[in-house]
C-alpha positions in Angstrom: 27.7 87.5 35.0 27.4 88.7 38.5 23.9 88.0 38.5 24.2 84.3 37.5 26.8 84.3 39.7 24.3 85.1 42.2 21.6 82.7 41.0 23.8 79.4 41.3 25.4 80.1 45.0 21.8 80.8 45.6 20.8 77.6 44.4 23.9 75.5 46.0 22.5 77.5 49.3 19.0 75.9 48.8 20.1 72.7 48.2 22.6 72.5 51.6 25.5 72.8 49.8 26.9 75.5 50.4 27.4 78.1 53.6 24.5 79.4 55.3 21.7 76.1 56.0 24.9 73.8 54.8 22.9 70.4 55.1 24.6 68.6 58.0 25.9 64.7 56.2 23.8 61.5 58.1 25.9 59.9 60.7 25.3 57.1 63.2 27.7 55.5 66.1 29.7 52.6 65.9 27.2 51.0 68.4 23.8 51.9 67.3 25.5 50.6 63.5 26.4 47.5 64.8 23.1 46.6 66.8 21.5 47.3 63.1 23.8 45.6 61.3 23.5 42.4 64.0 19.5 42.7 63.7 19.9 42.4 59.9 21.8 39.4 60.4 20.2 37.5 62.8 16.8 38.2 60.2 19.0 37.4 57.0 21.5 35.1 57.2 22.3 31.5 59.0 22.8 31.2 62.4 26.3 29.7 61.9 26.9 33.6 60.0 25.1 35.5 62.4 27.1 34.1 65.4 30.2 34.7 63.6 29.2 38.3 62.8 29.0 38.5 66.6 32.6 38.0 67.3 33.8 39.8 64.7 31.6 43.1 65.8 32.6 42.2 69.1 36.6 42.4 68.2 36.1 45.7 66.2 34.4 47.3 69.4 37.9 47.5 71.2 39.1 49.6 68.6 35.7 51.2 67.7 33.3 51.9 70.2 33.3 55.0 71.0 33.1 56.2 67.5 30.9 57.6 64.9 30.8 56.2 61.8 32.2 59.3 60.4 35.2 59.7 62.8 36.5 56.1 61.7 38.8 56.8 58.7 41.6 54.6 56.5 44.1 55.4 59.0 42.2 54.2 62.3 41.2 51.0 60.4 45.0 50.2 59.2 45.8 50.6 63.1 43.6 48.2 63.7 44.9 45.6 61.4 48.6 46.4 62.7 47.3 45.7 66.0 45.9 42.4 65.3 48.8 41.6 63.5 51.0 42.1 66.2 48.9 40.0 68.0 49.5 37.1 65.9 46.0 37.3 64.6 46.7 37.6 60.3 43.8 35.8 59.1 41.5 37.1 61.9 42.0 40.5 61.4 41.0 40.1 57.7 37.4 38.6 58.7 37.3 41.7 61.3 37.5 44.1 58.0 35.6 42.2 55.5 32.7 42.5 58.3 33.1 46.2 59.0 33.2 47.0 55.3 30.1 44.7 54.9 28.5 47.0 57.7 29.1 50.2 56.2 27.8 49.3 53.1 24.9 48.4 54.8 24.3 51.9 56.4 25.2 53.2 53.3 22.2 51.5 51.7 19.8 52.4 54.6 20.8 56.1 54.3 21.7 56.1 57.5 25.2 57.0 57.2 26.7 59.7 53.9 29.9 59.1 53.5 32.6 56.5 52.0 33.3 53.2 53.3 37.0 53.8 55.1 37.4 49.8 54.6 38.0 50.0 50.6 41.2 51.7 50.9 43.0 49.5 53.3 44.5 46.3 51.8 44.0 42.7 53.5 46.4 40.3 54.0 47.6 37.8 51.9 46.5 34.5 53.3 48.9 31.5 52.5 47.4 28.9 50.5 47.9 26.1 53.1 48.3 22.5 52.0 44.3 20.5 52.6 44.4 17.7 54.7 42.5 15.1 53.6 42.3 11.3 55.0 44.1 8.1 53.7 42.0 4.7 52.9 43.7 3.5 55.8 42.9 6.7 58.2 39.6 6.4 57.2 39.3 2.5 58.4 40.8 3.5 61.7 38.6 6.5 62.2 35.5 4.3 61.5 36.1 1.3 63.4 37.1 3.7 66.7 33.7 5.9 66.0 29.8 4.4 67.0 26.5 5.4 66.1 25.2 8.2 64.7 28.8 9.2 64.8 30.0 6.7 62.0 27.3 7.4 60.0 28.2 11.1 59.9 31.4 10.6 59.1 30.5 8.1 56.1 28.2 11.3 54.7 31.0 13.6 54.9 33.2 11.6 53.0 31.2 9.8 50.6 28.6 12.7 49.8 30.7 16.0 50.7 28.4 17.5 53.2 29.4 20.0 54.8 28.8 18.5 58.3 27.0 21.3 60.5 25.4 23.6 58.2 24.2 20.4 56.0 24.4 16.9 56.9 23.5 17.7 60.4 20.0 19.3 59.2 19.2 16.1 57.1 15.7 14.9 57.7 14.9 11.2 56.9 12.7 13.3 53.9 15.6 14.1 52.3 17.5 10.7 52.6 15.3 8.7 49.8 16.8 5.1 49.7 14.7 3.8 47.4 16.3 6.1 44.5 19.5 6.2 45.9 19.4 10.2 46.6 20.8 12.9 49.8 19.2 16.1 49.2 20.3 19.6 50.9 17.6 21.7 50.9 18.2 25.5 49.8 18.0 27.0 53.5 20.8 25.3 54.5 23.4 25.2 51.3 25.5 27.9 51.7 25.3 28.8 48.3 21.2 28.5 48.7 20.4 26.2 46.0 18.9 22.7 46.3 20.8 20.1 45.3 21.0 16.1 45.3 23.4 13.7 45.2 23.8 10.2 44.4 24.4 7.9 47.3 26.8 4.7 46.4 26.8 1.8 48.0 28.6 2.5 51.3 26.7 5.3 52.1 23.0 3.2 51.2 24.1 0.6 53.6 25.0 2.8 56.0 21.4 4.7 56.5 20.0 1.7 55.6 21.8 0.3 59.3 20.5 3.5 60.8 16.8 3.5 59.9 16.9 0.0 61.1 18.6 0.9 64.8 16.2 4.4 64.7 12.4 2.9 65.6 9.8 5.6 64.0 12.2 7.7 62.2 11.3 10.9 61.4 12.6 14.3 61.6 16.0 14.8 61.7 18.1 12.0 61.0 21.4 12.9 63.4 20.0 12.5 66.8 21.7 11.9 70.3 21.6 8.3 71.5 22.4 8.5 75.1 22.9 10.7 77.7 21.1 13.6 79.0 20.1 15.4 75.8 19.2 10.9 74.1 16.9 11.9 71.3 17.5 15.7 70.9 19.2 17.0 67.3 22.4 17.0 67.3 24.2 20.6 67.4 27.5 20.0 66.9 30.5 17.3 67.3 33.4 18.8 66.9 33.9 17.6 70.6 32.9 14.0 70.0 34.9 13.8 66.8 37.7 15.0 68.1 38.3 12.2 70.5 37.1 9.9 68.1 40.5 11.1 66.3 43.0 11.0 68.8 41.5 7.2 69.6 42.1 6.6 65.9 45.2 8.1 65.8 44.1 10.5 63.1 46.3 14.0 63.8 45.1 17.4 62.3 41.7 16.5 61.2 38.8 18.4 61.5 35.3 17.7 60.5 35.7 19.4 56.7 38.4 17.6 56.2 35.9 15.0 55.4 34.7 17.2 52.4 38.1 17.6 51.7 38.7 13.8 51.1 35.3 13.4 49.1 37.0 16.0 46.7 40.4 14.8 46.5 39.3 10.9 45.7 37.0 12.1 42.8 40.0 14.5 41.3 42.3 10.8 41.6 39.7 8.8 40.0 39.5 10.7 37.2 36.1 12.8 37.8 35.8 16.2 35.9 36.2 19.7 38.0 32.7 21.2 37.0 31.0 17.4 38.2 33.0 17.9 41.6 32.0 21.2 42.0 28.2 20.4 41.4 28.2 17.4 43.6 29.8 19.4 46.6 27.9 22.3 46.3 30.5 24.8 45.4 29.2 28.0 43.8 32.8 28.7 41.7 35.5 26.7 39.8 37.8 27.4 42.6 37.2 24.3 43.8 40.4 23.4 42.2 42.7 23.5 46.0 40.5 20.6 46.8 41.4 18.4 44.0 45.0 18.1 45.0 46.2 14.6 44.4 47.7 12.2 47.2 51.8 11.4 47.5 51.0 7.9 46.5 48.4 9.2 43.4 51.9 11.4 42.4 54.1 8.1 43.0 52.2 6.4 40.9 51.6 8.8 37.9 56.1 9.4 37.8 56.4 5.4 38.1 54.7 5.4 34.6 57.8 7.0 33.3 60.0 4.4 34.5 58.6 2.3 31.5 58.8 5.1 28.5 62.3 5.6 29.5 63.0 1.8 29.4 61.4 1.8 26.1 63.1 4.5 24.7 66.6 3.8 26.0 66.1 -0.1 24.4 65.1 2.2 21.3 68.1 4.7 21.6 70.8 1.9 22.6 69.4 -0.3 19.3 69.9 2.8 17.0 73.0 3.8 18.4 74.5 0.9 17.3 73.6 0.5 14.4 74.5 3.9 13.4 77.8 3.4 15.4 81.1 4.7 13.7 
């Protein structure tokens, strides 16, 4: 007994597990993780990800940066999250943990950290499901009539096709937009669930692209381009600037530009149109697209009006038996 004894301490020995030439676990600093983990990134996902990786990795460093991956336990991550929730940053501090657990698990799978992710056994948050804004007929028509070119036309794609506006509608080129057919493609590299997909322009949308090629001599390449000032005839970035005063102009308060998906959503729920159809058309990868198809005060108005009538109906009906039956 002694002898195999012997034999399987010597073997735990060989193998590094055990006292003398005890195999010392992979580790890696906070710092050199995060540079890899950025790298990967920048080579793997969008740029809209990568830049928001950034921040994040930038936020953790206060807390982590003079740490190895191995000194950062449960305990230092939960202070962490008390500390941004102190500092009135909830939701923030649950993108901050989502991304460091995302980074270990990447070290973890370059074997260049042994050990367990500290991240799975602190809780997040829970986020409250806020109410989506989405526009009224009559927001829309003020929002349009105070917004010009190529802005209008942006705006009209985000409601009437469910783009999202940066990551897709923004990266349109006059190749995708095929008004002959009637079709808006998104090409795969810049879906965010990486699948191609094609939607079915009606008419307000055809007329609108249809006013653009005409006011766009030699189109070609990207469809959203500056028309004046110093960057006339670059691509478009971004408008989050623009489209903000285009809103307070309007008179159109807490909008943003999604909340132009969110309207393309909500009027197909109220006419009618199936989840999974809504869910293909705007791109969405699961059935939760459900919190977009909330229905409108006056859609709700309308639907309990309809039980003014039944109860008519049924008192007359009521009343007439009543009597009849009366003692």
């Amino acid at each position: 007994m002694a002898r195999e004894f012997a034999q399987d301490e010597r073997a735990l020995i060989l193998r590094g597990e055990r006292g003398i030439g005890e195999r010392k676990r992979k580790d890696i600093s906070f710092e050199k993780a995060a540079e890899e983990f950025l790298r990967w990134a920048q080579a793997n996902r969008k740029p809209r990800t990568y830049e928001n990786y950034w921040w994040l990795i930038e936020r953790l460093r206060l807390s982590f940066r003079c740490k190895n991956l191995s000194e950062i336990h449960p305990f230092l991550v939960e202070k962490h999250k008390q500390a941004r929730i102190e500092a009135g940053a909830r939701v923030s501090s649950n993108r901050e943990l989502t991304c460091l657990k995302t980074m270990f698990n990447r070290c973890i799978d370059w074997r260049k950290f042994e050990g367990e992710n500290p991240v799975r056994r602190v809780k997040l948050i829970k986020e409250p499901k806020n109410r989506l804004r989405f526009l009224s007929v009559e927001e829309e028509r003020r929002l349009i009539a105070a917004a010009s070119e190529p802005l209008r036309t942006i705006i009209l794609v985000g409601i009437h096709s469910g783009l999202r506006i940066e990551s897709e509608a923004l990266q349109l080129t006059w190749s995708d937009v095929d008004l002959k057919r009637g079709d808006l493609t998104v090409q795969a590299a810049y879906a965010k669930n990486g699948e191609t997909r094609t939607i079915p322009m009606n008419a307000v949308l055809r007329a609108a692209f249809r006013r653009l090629l005409t006011a766009t001599p030699n189109a070609a390449g990207v469809v959203f381009r500056c028309w004046k000032g110093g960057k006339k005839g670059h691509p478009i970035q971004s408008l989050r600037t623009a489209f903000t005063t285009v809103c307070r102009h309007a008179n159109v308060p807490g909008v943003s530009p999604h909340t132009l998906r969110h309207t393309f959503a909500s009027r197909l729920a109220m006419a009618g149109v199936d989840i999974r159809t809504i869910q293909d058309l705007g791109g969405w990868k699961d059935i939760k697209v459900e919190r977009y198809a909330h229905l409108s005060q006056q859609h709700k108005a309308a639907a309990v009006e309809k039980l003014v009538f039944e109860s008519a109906e049924n008192a007359t009906t009521v009343f007439t038996t009543s009597k009849n039956h009366s003692v």
